[in-house]
N, CA, C and O atoms as a CHARMM CRD file, in Angstrom:
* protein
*
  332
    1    1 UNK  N     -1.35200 -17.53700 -30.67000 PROA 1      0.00000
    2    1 UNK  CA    -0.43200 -17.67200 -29.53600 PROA 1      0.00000
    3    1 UNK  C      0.74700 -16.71900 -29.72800 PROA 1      0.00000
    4    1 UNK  O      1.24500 -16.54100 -30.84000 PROA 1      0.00000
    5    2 UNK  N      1.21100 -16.06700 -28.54700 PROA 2      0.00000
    6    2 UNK  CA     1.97900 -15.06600 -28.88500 PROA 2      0.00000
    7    2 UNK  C      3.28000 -15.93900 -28.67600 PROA 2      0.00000
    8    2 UNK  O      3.29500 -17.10300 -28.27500 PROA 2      0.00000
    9    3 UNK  N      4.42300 -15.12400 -29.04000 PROA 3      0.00000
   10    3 UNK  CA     5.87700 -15.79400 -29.28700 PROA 3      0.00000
   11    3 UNK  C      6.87900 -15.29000 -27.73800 PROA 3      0.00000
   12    3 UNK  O      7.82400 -15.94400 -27.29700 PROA 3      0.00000
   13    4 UNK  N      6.30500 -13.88900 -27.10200 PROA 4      0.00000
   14    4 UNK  CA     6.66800 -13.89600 -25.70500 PROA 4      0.00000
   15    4 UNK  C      5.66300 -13.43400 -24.72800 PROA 4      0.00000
   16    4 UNK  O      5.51300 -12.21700 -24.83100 PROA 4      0.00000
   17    5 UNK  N      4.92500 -13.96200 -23.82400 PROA 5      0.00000
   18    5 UNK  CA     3.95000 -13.91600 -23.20100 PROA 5      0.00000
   19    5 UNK  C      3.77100 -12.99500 -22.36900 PROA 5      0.00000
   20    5 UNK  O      2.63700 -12.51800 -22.32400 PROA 5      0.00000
   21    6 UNK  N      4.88700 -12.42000 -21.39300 PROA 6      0.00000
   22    6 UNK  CA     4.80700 -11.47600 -20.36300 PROA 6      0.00000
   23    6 UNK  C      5.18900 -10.17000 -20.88700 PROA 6      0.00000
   24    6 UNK  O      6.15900 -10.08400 -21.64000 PROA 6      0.00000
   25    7 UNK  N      4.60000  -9.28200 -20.59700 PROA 7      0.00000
   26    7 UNK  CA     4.85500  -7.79200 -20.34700 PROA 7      0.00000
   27    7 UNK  C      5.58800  -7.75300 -19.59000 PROA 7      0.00000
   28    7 UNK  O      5.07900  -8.11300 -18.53000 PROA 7      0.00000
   29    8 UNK  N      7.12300  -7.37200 -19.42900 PROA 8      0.00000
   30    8 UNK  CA     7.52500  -6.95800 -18.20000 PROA 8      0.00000
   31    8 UNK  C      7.76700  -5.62000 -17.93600 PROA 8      0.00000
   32    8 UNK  O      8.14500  -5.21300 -19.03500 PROA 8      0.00000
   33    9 UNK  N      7.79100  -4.61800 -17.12700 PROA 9      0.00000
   34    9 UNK  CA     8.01800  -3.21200 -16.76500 PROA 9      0.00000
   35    9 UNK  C      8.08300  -2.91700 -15.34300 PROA 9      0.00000
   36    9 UNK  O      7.21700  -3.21100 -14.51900 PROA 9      0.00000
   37   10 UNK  N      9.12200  -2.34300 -15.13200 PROA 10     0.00000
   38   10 UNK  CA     9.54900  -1.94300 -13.85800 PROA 10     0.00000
   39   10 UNK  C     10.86200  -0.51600 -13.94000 PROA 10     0.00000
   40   10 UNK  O     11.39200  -0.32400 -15.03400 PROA 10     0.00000
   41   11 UNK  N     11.16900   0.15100 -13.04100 PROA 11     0.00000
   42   11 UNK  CA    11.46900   0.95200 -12.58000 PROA 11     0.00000
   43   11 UNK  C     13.11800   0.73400 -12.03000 PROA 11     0.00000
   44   11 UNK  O     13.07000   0.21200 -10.91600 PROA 11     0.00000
   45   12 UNK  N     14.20400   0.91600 -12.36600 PROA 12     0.00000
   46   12 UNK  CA    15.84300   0.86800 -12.25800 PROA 12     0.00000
   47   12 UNK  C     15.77300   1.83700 -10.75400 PROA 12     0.00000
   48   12 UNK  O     14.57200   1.88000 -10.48600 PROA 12     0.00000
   49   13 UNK  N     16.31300   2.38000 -10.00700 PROA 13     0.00000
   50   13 UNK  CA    16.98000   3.46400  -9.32400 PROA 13     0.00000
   51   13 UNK  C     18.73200   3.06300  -8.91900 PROA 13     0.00000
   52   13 UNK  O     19.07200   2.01800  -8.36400 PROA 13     0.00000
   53   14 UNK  N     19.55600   4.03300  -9.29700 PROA 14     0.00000
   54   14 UNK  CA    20.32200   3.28100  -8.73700 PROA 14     0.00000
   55   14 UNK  C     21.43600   4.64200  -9.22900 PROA 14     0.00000
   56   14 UNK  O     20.93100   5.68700  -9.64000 PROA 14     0.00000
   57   15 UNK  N     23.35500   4.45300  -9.11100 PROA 15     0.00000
   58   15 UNK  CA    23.80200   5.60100  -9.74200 PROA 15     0.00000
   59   15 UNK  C     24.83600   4.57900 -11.32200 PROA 15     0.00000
   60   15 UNK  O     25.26700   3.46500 -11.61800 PROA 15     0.00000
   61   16 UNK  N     24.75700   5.59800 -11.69700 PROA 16     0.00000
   62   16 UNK  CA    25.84100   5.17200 -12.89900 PROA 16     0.00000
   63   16 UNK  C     24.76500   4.03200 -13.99200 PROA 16     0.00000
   64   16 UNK  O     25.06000   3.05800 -14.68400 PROA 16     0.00000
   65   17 UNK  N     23.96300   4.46200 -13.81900 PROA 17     0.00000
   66   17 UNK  CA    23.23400   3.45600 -15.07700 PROA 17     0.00000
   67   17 UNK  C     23.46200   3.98100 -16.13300 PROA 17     0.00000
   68   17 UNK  O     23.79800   5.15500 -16.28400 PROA 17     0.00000
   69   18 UNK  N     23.24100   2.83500 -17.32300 PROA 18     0.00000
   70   18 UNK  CA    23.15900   2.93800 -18.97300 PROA 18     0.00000
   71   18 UNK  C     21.97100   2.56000 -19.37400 PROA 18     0.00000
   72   18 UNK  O     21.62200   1.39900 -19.16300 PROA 18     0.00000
   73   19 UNK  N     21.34600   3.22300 -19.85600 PROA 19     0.00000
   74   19 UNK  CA    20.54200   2.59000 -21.01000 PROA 19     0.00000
   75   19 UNK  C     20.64200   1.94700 -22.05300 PROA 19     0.00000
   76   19 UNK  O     19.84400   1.13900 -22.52800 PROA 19     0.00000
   77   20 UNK  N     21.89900   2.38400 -22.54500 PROA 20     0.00000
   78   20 UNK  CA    22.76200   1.36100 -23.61200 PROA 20     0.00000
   79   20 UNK  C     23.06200  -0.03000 -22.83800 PROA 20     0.00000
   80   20 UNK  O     22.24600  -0.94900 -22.89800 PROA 20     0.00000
   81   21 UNK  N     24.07300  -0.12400 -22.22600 PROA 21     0.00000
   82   21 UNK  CA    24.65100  -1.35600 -21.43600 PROA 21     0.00000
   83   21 UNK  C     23.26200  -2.04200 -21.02900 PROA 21     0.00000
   84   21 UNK  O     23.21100  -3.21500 -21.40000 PROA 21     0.00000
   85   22 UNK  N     22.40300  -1.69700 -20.51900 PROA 22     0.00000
   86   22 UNK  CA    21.43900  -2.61700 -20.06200 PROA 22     0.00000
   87   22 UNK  C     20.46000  -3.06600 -20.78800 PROA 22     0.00000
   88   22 UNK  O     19.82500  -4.08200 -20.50700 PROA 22     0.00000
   89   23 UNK  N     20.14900  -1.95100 -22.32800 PROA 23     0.00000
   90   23 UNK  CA    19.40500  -2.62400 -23.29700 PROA 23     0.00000
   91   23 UNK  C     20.63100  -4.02000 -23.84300 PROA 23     0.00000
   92   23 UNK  O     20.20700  -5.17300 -23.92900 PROA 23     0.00000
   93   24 UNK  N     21.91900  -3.73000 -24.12200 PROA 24     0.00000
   94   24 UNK  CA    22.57300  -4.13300 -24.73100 PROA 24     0.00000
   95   24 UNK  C     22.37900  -5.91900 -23.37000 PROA 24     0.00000
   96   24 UNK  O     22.15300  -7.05000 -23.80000 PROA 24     0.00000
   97   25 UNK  N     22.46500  -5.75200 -22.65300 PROA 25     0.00000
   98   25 UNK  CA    22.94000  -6.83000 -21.67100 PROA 25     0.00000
   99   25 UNK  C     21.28400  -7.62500 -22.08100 PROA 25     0.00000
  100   25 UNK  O     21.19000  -8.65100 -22.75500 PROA 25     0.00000
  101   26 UNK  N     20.23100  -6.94100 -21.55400 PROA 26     0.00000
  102   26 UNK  CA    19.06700  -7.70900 -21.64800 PROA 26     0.00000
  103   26 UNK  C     18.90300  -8.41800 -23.19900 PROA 26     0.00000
  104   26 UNK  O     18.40200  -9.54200 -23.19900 PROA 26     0.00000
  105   27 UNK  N     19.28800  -7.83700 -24.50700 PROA 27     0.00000
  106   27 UNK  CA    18.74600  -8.42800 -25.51000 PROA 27     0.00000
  107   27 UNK  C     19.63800  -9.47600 -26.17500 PROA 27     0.00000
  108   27 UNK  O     19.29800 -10.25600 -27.06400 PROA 27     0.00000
  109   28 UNK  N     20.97500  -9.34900 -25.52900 PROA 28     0.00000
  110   28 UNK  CA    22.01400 -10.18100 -25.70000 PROA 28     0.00000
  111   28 UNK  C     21.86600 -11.63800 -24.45300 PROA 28     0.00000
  112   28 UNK  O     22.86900 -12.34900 -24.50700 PROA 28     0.00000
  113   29 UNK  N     21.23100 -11.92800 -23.83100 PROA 29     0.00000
  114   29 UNK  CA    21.35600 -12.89000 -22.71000 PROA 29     0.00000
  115   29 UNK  C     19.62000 -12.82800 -22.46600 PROA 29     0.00000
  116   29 UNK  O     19.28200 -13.73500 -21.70600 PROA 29     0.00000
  117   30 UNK  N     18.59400 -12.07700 -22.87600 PROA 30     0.00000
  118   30 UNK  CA    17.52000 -12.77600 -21.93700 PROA 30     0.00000
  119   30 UNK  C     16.71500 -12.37900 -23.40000 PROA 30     0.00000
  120   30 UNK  O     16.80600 -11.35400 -24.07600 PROA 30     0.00000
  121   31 UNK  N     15.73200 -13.85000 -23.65000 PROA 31     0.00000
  122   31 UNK  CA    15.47500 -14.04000 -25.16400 PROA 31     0.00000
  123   31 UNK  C     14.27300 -13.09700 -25.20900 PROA 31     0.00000
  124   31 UNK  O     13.71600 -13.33900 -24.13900 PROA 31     0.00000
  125   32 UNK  N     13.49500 -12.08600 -25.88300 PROA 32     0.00000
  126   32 UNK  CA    12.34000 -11.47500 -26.46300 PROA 32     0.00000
  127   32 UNK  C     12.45600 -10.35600 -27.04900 PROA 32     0.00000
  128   32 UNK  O     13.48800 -10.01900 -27.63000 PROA 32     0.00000
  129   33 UNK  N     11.15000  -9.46800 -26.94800 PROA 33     0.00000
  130   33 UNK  CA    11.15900  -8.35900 -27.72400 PROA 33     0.00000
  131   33 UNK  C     10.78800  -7.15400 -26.93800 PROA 33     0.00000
  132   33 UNK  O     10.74600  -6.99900 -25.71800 PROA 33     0.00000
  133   34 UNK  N     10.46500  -6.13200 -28.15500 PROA 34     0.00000
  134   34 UNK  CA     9.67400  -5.00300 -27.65400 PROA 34     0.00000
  135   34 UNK  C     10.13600  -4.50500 -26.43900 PROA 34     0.00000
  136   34 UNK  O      9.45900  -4.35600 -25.42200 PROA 34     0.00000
  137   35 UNK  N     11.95300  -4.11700 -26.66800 PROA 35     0.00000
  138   35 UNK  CA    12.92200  -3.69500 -25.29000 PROA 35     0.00000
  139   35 UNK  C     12.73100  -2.03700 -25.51000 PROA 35     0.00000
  140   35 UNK  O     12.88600  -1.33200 -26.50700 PROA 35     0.00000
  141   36 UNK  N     12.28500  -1.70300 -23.99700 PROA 36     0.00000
  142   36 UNK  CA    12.51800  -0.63000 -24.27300 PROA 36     0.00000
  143   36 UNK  C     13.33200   0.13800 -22.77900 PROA 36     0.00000
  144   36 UNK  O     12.63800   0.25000 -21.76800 PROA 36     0.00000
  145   37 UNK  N     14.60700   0.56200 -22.75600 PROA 37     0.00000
  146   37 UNK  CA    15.06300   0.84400 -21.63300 PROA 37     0.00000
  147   37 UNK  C     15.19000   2.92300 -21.74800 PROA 37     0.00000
  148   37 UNK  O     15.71700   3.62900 -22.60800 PROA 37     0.00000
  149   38 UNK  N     14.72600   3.15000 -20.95000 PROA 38     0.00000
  150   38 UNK  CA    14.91500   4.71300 -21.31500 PROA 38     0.00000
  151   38 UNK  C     15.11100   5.34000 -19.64700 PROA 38     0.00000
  152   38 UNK  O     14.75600   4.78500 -18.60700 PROA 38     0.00000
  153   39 UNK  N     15.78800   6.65800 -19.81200 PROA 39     0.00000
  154   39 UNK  CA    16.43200   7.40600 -18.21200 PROA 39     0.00000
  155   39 UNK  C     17.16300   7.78900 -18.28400 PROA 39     0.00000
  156   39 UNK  O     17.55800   8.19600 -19.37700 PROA 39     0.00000
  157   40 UNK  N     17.82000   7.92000 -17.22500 PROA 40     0.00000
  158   40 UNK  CA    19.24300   8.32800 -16.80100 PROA 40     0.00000
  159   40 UNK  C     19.92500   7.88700 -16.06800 PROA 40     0.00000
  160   40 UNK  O     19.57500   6.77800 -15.66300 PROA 40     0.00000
  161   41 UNK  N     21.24400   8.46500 -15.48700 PROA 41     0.00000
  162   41 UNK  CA    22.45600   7.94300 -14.99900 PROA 41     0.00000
  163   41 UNK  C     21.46800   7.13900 -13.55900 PROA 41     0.00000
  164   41 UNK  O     21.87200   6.08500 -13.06800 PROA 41     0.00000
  165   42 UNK  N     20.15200   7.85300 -13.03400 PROA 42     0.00000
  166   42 UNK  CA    19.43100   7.47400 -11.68300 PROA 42     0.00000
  167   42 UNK  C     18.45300   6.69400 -11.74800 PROA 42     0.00000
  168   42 UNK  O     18.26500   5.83500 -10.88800 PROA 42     0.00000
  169   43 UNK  N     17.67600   6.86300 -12.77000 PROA 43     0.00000
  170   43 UNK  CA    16.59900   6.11700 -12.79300 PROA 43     0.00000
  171   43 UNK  C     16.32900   5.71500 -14.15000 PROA 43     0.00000
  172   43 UNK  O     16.52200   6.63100 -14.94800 PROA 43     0.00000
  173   44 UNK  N     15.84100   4.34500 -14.79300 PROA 44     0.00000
  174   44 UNK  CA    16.03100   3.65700 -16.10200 PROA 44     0.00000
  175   44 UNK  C     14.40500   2.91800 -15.92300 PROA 44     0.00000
  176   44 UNK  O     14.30800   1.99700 -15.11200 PROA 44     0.00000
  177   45 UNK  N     13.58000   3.21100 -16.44400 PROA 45     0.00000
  178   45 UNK  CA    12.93000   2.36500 -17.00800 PROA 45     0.00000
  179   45 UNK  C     12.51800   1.23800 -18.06600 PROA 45     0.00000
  180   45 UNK  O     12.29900   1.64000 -19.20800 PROA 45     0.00000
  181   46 UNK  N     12.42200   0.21400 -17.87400 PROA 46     0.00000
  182   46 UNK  CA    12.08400  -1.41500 -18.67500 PROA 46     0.00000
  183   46 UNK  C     10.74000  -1.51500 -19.18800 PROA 46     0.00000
  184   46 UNK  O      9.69900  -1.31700 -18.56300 PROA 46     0.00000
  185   47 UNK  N     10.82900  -1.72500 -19.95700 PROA 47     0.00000
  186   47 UNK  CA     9.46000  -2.13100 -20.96900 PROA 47     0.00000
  187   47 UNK  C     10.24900  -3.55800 -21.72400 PROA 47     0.00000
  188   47 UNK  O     11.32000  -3.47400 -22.32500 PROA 47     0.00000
  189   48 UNK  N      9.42100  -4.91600 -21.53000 PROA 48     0.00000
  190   48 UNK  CA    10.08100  -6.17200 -22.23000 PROA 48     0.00000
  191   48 UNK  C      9.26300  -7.22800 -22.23000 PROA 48     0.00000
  192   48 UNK  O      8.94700  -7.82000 -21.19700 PROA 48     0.00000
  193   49 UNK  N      8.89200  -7.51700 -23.30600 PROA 49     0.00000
  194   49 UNK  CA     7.98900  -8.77900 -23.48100 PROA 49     0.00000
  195   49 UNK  C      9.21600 -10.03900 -23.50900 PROA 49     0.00000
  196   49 UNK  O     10.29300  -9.98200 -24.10300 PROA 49     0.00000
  197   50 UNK  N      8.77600 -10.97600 -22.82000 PROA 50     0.00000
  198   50 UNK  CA     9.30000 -11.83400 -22.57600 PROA 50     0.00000
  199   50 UNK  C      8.77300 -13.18000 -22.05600 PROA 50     0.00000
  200   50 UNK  O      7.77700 -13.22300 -21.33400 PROA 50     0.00000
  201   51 UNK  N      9.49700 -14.35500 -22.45700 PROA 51     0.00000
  202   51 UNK  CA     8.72900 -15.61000 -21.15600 PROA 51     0.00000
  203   51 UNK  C      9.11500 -16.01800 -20.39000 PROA 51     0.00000
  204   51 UNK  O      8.73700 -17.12900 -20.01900 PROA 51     0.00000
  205   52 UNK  N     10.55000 -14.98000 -19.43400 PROA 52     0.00000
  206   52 UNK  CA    11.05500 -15.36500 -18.65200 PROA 52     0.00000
  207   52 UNK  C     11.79600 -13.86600 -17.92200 PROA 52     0.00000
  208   52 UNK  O     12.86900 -13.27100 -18.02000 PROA 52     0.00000
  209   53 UNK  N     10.24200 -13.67200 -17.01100 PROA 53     0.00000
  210   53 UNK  CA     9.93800 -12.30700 -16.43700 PROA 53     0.00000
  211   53 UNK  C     11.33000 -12.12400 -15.69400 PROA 53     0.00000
  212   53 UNK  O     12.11800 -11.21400 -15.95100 PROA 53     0.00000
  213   54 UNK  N     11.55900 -13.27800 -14.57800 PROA 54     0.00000
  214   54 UNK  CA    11.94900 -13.54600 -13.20800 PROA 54     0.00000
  215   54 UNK  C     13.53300 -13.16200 -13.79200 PROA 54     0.00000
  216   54 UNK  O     14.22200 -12.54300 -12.98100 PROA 54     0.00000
  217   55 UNK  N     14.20800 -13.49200 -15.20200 PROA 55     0.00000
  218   55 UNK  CA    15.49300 -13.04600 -15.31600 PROA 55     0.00000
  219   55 UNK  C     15.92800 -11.35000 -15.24600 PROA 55     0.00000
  220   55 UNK  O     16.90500 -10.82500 -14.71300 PROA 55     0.00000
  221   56 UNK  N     14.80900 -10.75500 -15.99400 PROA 56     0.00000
  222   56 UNK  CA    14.64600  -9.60100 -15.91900 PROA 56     0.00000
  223   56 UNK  C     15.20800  -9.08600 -14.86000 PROA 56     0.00000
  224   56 UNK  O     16.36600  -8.70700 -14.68000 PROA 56     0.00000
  225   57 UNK  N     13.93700  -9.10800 -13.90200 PROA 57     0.00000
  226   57 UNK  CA    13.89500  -8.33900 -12.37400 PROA 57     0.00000
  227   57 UNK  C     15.34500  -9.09400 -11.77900 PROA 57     0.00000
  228   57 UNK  O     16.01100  -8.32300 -11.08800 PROA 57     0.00000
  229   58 UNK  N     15.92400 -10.46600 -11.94200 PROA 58     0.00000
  230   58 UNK  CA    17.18000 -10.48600 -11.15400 PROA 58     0.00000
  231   58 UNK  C     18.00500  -9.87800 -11.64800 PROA 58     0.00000
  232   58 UNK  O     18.92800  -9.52800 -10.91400 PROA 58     0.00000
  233   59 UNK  N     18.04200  -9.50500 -13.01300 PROA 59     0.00000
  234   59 UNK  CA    19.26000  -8.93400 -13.62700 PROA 59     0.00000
  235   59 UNK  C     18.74400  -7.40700 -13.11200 PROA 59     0.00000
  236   59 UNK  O     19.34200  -7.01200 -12.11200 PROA 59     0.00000
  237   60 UNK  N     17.86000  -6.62200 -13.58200 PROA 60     0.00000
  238   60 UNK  CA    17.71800  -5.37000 -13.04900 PROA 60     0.00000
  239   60 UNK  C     17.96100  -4.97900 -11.26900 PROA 60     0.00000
  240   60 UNK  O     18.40700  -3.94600 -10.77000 PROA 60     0.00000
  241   61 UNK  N     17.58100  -5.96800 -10.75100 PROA 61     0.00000
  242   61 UNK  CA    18.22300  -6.06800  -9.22900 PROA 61     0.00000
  243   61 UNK  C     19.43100  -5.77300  -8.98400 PROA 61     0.00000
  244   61 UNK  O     19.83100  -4.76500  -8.40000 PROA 61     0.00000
  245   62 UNK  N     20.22300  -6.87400  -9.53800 PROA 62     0.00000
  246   62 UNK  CA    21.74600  -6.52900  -9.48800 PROA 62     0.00000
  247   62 UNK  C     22.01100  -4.93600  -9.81700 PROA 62     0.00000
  248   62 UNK  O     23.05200  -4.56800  -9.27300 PROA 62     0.00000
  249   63 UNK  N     21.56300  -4.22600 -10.32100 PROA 63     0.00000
  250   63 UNK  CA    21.59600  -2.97300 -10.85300 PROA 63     0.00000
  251   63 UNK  C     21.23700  -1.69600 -10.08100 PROA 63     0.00000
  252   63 UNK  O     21.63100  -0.58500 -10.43500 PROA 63     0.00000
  253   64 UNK  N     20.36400  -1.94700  -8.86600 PROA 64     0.00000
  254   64 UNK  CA    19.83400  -0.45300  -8.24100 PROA 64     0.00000
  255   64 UNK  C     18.72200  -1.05400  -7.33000 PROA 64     0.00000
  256   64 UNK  O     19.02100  -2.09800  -6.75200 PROA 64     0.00000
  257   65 UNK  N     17.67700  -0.61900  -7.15600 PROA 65     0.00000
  258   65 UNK  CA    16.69400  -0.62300  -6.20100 PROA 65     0.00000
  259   65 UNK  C     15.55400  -0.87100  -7.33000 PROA 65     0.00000
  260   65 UNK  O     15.55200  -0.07500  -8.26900 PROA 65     0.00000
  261   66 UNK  N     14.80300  -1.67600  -7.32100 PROA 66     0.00000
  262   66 UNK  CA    13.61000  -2.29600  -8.64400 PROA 66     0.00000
  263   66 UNK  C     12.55800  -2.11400  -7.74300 PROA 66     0.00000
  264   66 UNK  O     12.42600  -2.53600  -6.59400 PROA 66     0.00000
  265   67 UNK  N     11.65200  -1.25400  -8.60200 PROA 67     0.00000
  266   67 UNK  CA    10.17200  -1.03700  -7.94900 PROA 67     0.00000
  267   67 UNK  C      9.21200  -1.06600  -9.16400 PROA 67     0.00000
  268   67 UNK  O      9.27500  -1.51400 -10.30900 PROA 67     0.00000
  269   68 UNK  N      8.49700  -0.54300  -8.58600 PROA 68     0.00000
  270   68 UNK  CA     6.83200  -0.57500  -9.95400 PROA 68     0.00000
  271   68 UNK  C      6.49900  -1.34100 -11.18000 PROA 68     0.00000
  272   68 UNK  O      6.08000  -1.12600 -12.31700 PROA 68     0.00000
  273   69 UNK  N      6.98600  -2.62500 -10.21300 PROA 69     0.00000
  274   69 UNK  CA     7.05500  -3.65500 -11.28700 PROA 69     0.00000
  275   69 UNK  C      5.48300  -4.37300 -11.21900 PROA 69     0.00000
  276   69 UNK  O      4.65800  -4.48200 -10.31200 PROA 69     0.00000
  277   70 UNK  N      5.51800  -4.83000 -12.76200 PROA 70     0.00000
  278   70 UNK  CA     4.05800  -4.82900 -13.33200 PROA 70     0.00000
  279   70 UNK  C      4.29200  -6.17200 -14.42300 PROA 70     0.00000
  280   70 UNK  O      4.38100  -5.91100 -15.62300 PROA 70     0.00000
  281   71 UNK  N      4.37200  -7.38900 -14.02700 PROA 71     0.00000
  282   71 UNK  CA     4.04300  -8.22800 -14.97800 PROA 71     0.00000
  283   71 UNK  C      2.47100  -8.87000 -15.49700 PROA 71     0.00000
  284   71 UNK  O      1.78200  -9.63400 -14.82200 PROA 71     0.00000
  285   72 UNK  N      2.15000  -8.37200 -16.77700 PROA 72     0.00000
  286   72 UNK  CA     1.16100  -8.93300 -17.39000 PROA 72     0.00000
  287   72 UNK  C      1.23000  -9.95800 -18.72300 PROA 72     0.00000
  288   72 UNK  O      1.91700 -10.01000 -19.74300 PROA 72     0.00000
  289   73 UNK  N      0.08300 -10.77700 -18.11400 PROA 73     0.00000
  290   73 UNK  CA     0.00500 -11.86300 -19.28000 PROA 73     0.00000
  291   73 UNK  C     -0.82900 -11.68700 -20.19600 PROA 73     0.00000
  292   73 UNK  O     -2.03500 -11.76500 -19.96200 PROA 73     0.00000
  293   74 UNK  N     -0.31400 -11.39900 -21.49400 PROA 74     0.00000
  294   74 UNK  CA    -0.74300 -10.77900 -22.39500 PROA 74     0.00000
  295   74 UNK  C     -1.50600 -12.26000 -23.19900 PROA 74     0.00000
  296   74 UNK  O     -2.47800 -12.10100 -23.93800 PROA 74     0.00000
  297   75 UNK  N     -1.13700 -13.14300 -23.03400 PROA 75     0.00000
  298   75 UNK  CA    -2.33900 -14.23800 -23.76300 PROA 75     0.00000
  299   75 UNK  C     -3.40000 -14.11900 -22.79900 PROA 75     0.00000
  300   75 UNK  O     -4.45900 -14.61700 -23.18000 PROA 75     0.00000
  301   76 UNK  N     -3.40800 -13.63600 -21.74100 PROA 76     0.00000
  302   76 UNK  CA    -4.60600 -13.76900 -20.86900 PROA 76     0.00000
  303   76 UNK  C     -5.72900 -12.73600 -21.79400 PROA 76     0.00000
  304   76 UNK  O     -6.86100 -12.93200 -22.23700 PROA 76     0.00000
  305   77 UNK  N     -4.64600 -11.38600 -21.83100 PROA 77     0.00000
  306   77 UNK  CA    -5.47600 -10.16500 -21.90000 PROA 77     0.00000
  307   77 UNK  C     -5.99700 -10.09300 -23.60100 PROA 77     0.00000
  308   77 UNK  O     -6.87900  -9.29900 -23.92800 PROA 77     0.00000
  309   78 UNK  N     -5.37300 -10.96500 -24.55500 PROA 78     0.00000
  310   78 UNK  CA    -5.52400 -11.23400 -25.81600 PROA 78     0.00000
  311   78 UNK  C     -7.14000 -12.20300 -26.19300 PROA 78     0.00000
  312   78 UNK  O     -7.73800 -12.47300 -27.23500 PROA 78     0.00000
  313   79 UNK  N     -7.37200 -12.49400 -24.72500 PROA 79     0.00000
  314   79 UNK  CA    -8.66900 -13.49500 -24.29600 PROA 79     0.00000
  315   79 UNK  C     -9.65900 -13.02600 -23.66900 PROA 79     0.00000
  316   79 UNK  O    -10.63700 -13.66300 -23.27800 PROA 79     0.00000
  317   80 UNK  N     -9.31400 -11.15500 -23.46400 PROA 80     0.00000
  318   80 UNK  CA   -10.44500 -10.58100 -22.58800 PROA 80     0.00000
  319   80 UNK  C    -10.36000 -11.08000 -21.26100 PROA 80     0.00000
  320   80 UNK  O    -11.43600 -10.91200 -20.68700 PROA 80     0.00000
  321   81 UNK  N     -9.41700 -11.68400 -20.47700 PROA 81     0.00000
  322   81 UNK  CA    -9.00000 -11.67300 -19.40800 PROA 81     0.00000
  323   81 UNK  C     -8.18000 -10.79600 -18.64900 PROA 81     0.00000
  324   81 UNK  O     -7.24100 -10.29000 -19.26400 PROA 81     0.00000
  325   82 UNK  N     -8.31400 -10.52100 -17.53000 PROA 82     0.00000
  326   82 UNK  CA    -6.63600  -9.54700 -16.34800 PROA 82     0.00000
  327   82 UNK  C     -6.04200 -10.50300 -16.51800 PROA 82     0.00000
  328   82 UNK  O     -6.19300 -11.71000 -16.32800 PROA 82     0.00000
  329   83 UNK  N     -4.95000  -9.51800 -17.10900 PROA 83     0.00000
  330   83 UNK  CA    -3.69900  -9.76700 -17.51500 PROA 83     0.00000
  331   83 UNK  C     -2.92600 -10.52500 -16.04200 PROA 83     0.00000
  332   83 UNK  O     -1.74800 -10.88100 -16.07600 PROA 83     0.00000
């Protein structure tokens, strides 16, 4: 059994982003691993295992325009199931 279940990844657009501030905000307030925020001042991409997808995407919301978002369940796919 894994310790955070969802894959989360999605797509920032927005102006004045950090990659710092928003790795720093997500790993300080929303519990998991395997953060990976990378971009620029316009566009920031999320990579975040987690079991609580839905904080993610509201917190990245507040932030810009959120697209190409892709949550997978990785105990599914750990079972030979779609994720």
């Amino acid at each position: 059994m894994l310790e955070y279940r969802y894959d989360t990844q999605l797509l920032i657009e927005g102006n004045g982003l950090s990659e710092d501030a928003i790795a720093d905000y997500i790993t300080e307030n929303i519990a998991g691993d395997c953060l990976l925020a990378v971009g620029d001042e316009t566009l920031i991409k999320i990579h975040f295992h987690t079991n609580t997808p839905w904080k993610v995407l509201e917190y990245c919301a507040s932030l810009g325009d959120v697209y190409d978002v892709v949550i997978e369940n990785m105990e599914r796919q750990e079972c030979g199931l779609q994720g």
